[in-house]
LOMARSE-764720 format. One record per residue (C-alpha): residue number from 0; y, z, x. Coordinates in Angstrom, 1 decimal. Layout:
% LOMARSE-764720
+-----+--------+--------+--------+
|   i |      y |      z |      x |
+-----+--------+--------+--------+
| NUM |      Y |      Z |      X |
...
+-----+--------+--------+--------+
//
This chain:
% LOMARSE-764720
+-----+--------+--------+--------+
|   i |      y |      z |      x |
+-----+--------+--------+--------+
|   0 |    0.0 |    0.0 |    0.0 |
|   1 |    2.3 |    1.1 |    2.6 |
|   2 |    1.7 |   -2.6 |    4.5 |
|   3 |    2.0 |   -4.3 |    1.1 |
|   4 |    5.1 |   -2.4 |    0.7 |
|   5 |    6.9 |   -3.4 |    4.2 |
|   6 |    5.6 |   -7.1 |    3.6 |
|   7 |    7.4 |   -7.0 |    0.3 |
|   8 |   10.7 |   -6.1 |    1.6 |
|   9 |   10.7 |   -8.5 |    4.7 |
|  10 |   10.0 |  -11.2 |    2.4 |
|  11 |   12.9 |   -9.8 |    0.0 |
|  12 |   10.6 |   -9.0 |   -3.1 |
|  13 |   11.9 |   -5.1 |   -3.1 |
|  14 |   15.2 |   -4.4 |   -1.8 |
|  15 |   16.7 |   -1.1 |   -0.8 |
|  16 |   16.8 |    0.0 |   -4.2 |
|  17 |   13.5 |    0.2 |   -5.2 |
|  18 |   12.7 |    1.7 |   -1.9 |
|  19 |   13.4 |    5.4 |   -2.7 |
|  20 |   11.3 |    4.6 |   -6.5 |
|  21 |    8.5 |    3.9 |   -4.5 |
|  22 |    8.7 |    7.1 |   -2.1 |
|  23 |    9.1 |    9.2 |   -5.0 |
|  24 |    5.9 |    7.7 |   -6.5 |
|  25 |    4.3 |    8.2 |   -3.5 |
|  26 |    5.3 |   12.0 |   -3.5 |
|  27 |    4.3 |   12.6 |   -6.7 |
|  28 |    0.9 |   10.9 |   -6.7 |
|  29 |    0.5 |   13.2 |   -3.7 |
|  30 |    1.6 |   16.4 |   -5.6 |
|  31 |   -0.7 |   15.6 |   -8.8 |
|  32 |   -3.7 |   15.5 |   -6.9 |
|  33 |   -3.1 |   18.5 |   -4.8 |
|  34 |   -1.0 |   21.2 |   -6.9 |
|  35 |   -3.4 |   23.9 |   -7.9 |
|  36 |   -1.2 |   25.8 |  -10.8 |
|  37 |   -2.8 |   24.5 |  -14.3 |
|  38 |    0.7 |   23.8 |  -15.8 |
|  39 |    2.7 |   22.5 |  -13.2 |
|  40 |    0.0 |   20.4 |  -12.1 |
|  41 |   -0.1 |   18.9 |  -16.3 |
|  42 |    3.2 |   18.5 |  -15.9 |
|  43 |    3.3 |   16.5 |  -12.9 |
|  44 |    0.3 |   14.4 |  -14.2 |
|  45 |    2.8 |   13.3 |  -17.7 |
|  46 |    6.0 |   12.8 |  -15.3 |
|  47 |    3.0 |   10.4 |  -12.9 |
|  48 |    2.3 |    8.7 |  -15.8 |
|  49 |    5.3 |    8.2 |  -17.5 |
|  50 |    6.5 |    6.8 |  -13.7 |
|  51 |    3.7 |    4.6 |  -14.0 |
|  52 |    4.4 |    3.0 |  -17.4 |
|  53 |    8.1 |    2.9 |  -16.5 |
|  54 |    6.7 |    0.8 |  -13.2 |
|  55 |    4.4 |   -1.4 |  -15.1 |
|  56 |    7.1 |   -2.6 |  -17.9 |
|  57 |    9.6 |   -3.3 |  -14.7 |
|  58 |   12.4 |   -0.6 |  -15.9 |
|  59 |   13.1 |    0.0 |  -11.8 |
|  60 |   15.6 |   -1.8 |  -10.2 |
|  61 |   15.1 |   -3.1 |   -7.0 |
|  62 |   11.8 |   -5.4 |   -7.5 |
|  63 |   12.7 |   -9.3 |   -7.7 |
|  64 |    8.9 |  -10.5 |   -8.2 |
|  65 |    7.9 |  -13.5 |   -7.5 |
|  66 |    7.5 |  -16.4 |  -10.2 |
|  67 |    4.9 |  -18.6 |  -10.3 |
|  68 |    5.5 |  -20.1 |  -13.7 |
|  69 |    8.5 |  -20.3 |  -15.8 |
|  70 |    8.8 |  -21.3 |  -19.8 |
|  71 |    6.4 |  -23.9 |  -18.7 |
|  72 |    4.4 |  -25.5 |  -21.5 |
|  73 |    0.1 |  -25.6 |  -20.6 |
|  74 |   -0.3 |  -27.8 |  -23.5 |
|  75 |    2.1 |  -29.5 |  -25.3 |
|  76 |    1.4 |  -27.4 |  -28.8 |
|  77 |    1.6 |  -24.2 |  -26.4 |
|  78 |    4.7 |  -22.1 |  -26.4 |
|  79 |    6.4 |  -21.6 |  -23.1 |
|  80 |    4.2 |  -19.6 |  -20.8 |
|  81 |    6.0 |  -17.7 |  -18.1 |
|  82 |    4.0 |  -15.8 |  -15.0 |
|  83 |    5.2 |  -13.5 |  -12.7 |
|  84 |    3.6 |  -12.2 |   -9.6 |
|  85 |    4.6 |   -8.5 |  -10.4 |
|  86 |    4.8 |   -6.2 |   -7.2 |
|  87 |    5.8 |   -3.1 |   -9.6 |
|  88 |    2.8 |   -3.3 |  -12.3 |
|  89 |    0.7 |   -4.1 |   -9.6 |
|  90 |    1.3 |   -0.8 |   -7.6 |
|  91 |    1.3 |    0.8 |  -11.0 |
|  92 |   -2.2 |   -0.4 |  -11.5 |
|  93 |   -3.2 |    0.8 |   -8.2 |
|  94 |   -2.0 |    4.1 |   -8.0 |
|  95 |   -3.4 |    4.6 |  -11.8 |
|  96 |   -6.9 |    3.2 |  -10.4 |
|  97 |   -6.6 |    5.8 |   -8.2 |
|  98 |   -5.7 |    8.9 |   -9.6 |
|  99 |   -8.8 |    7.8 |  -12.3 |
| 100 |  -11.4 |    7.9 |   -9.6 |
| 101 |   -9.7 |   10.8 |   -8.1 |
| 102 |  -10.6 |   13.1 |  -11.2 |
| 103 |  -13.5 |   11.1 |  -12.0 |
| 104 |  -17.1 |   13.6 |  -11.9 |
| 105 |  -19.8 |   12.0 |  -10.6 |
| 106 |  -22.5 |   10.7 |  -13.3 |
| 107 |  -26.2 |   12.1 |  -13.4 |
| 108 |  -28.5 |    9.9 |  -10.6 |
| 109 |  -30.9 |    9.9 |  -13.9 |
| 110 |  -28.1 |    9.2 |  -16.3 |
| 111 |  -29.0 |    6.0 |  -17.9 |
| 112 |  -25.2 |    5.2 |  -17.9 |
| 113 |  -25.4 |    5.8 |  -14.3 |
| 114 |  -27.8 |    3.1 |  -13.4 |
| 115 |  -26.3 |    0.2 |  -10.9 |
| 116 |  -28.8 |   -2.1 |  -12.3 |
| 117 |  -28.5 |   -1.6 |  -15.3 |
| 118 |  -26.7 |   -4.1 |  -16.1 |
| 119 |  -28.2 |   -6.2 |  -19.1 |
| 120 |  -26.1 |   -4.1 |  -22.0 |
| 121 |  -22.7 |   -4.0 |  -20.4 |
| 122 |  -23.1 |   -8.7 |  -20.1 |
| 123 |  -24.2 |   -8.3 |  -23.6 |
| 124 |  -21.1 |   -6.5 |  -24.8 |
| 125 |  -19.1 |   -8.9 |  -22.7 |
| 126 |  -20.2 |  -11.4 |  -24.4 |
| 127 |  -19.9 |  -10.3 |  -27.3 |
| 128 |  -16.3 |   -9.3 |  -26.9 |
| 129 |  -15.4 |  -12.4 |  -25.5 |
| 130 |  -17.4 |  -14.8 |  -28.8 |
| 131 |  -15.6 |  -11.9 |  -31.1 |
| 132 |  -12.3 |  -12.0 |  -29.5 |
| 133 |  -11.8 |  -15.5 |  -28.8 |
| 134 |  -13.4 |  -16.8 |  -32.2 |
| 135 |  -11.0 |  -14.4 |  -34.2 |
| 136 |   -8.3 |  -15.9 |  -32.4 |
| 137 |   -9.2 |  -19.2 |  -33.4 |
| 138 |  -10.0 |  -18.2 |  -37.3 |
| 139 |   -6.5 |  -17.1 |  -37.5 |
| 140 |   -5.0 |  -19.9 |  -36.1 |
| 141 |   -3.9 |  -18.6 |  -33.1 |
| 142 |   -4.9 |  -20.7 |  -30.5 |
| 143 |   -7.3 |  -24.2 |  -31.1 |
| 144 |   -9.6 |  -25.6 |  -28.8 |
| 145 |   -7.9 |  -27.0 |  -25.5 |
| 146 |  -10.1 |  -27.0 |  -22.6 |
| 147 |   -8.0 |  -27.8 |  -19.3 |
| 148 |   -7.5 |  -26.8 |  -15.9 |
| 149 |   -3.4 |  -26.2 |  -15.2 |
| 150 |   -2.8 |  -26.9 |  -11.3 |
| 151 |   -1.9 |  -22.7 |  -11.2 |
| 152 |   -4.7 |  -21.8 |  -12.1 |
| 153 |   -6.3 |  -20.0 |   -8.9 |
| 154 |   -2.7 |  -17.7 |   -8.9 |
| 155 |   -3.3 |  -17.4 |  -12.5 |
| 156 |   -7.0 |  -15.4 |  -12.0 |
| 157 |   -6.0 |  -13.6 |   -9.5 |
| 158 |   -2.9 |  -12.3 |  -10.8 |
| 159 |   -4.8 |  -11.7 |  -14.6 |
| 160 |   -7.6 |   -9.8 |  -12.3 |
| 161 |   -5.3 |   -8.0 |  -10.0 |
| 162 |   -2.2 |   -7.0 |  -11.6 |
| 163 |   -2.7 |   -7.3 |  -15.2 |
| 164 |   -6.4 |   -5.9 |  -16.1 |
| 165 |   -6.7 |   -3.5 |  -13.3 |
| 166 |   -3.2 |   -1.6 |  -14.7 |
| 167 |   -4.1 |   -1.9 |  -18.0 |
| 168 |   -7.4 |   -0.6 |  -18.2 |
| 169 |   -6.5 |    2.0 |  -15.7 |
| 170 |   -3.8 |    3.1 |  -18.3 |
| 171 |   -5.6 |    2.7 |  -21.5 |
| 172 |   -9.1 |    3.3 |  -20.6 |
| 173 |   -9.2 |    5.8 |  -17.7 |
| 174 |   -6.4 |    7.8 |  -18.8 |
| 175 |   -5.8 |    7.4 |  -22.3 |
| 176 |   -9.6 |    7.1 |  -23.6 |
| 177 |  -11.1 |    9.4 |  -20.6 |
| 178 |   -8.4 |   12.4 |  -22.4 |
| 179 |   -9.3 |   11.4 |  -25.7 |
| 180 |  -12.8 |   11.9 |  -25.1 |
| 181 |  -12.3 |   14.7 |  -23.9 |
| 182 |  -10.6 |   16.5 |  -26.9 |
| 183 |  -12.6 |   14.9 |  -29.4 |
| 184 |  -16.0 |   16.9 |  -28.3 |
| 185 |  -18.5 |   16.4 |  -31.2 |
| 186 |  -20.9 |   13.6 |  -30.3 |
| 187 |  -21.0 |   12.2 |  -33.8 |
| 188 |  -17.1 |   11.8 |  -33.2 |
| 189 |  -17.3 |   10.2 |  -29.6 |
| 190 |  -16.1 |    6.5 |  -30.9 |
| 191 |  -13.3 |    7.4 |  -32.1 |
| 192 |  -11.7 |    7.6 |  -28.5 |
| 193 |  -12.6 |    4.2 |  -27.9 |
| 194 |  -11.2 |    2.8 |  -31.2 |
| 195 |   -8.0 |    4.9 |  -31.8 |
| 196 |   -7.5 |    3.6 |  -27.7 |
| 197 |   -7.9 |   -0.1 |  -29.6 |
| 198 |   -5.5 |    0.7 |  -31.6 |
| 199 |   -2.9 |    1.9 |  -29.5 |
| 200 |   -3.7 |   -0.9 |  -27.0 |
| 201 |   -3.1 |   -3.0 |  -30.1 |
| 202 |    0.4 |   -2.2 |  -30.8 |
| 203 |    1.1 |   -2.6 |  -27.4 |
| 204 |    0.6 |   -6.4 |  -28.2 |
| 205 |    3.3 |   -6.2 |  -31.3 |
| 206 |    5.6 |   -8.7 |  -30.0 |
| 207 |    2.6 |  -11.3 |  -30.6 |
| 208 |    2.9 |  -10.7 |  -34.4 |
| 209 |    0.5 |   -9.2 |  -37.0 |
| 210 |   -2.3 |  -11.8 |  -36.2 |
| 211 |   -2.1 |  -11.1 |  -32.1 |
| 212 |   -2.4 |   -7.5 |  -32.9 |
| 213 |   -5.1 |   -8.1 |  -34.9 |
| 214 |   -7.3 |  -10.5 |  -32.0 |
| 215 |   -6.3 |   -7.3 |  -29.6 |
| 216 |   -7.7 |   -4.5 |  -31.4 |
| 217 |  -10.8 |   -6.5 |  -31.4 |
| 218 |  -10.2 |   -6.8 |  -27.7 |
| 219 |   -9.7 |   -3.4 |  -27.2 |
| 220 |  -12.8 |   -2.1 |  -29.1 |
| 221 |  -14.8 |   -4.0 |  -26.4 |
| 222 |  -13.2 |   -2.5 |  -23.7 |
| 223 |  -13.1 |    0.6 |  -24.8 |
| 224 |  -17.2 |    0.4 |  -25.9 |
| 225 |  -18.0 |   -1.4 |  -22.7 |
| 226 |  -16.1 |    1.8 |  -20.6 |
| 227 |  -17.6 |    4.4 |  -23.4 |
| 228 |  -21.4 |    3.2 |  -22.6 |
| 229 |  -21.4 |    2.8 |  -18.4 |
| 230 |  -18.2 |    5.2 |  -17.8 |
| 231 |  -17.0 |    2.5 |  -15.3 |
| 232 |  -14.0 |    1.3 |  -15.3 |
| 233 |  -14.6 |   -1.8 |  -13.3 |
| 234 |  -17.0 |   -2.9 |  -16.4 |
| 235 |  -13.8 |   -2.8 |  -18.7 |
| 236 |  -11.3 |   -4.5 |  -16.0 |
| 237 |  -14.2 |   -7.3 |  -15.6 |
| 238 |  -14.6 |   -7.7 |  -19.3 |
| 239 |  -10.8 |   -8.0 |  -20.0 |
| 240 |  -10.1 |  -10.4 |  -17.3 |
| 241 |  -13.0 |  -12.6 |  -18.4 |
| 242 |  -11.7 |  -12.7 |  -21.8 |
| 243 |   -8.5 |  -13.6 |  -20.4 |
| 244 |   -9.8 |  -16.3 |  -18.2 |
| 245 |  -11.6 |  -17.8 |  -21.2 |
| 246 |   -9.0 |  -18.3 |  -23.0 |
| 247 |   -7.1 |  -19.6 |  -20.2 |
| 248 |   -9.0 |  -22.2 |  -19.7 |
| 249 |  -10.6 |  -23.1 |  -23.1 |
| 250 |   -8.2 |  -22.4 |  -25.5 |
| 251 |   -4.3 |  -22.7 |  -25.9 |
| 252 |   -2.6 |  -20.2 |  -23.6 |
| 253 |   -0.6 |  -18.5 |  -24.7 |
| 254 |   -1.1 |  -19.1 |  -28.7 |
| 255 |    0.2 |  -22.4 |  -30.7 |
| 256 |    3.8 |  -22.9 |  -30.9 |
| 257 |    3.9 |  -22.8 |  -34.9 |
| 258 |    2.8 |  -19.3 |  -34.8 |
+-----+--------+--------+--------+
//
């Protein structure tokens, strides 16, 4: 981080403004994961978090991230698709990654959740998300059938892998659903982290409109499933991004311009 950091600035994607942003997110990182005192350590944790949220919706000054594409149109019943290469969700992402596997307990060697090759459910549900997800999308009029192969797409992948998914699902799924879970304690109850997580995830997506939110909770609920039955967030980052990707490159991307 701290090469990725020096790197930026040289190449004039932070300036000196963002600099001391980025120290104090440092710091308090630090001071979450090694204050002892139950309350000031809570506290802490919701001013991390809230850092993190103001980081990954670029409310900082001093980042000037680099655009790959601007109001460019994939397909010409597309509306204008912008992408941005974002240095400040990215770190976000990171640092939320990381605080996740920092607090994260250490599943059962005989846990079947636990098993590393056990991997036959979690393909299932991403597969299923991705037919439920995409075919919603394209019910609803969303987005029609537009295979293609835009000459950004390598950046496009990466970035959706990188700086998108990983600080999403770091947010929604290892902080927001790992709490839940953990205050809603009766078994019978467990799903409801992983849907009322949909749902906020959802809203997050209101600028779409009602259908978008709609195509996202579905989303969500196989994210949030997918994390619920392995407890690894790299199954939900995988499964977002391929959802993503899919779309990309099989449907139109963004969503039709009537809509």
């Amino acid at each position: 981080m701290a090469l990725s950091v020096v790197s930026a600035y040289f190449e004039g994607y932070i300036n000196l403004y963002a600099l001391p942003s980025i120290g104090l997110y440092f710091a308090l990182y630090h001071c979450v994961l090694n204050t002892k005192q139950p309350i000031i350590r809570t506290i802490l944790t919701t001013i991390f978090i809230i850092f993190s949220l103001v980081l990954a919706i670029h409310w900082l000054p001093g980042f000037n991230n680099l655009p790959i594409v601007i109001n460019e149109r994939i397909t010409s019943d597309a509306i204008a698709f912008t992408l941005y290469a974002n240095f400040d969700k990215a770190m976000a992402g990171l640092f939320l990654c990381a605080y996740f596997y920092s607090n994260k307990k250490p599943l059962k060697a005989n846990s079947n959740k636990a098993g590393l090759l056990n991997v036959k459910q979690p393909i299932l549900i991403v597969i299923a998300t991705i037919l439920a997800t995409l075919i919603t999308a394209l019910m609803l009029g969303l987005v029609s059938f537009s295979p293609k192969v835009p000459d950004f797409w390598l950046a496009f992948i990466a970035i959706n892998l990188l700086f998108t998914c990983v600080a999403e699902e770091a947010l929604f799924r290892g902080l927001l659903q790992t709490k839940l879970s953990q205050i809603i304690t009766p078994t019978r109850l467990a799903l409801l982290a992983p849907i009322m997580t949909a749902a906020v995830f959802a809203l997050a997506h209101f600028a779409g409109g009602v259908s978008y939110v709609l195509v996202s909770f579905i989303a969500g609920l196989g994210y949030g499933y997918i994390f619920y039955k392995t407890q690894r967030l790299e199954w939900a980052i995988l499964c977002h991004w391929l959802v993503n990707v899919c779309h990309f490159f099989l449907f139109t991307y963004p969503m039709l311009s009537k809509i």
